[in-house]
N, C-alpha and C positions, 0 to 999 in steps of 0.2 A: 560560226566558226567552230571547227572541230579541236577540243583537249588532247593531248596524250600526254599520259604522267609519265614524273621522275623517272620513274624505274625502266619505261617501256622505254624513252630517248636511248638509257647508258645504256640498255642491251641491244639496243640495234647498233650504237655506234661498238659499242665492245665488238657484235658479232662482224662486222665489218674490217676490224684488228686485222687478220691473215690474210684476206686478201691485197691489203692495203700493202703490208710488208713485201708481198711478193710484185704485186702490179709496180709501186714505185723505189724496190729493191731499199727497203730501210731498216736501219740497225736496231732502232725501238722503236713503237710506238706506244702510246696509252691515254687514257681519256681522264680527264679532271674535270671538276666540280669547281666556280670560286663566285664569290660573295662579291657583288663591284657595290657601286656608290650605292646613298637611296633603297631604293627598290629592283635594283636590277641584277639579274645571277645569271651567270654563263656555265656552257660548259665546253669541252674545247680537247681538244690532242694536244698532245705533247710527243712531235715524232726529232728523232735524231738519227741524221743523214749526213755520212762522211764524217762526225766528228760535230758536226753542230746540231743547235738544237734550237725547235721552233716551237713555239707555240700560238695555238690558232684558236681564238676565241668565237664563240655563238651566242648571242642573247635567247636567251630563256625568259 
């Protein structure tokens, strides 16, 4: 199984930003970092569309 570190995930999900905006017409998007239970760490968007706001988590 192949690694790919911190840094390399948030720059591809950051570089992916603009197009996301445009393809699903969103008012923000941004990518976060958070600390869950144990041992487990996600990282995730955080987009708002129409006025709501979601967020979507990934385990790491």
């Amino acid at each position: 199984m192949d690694f790919i570190s911190r840094e390399a995930i948030i720059r591809e999900m950051t570089e992916s930003l603009p197009s996301m905006i445009d393809q699903y017409e969103l008012e923000d998007i941004a990518v976060f970092e958070e600390e869950g239970e144990d041992d487990r760490y996600y990282f995730g968007f955080t987009i708002r569309k129409n006025g709501d706001v979601y967020m979507i988590h990934q385990p790491f």
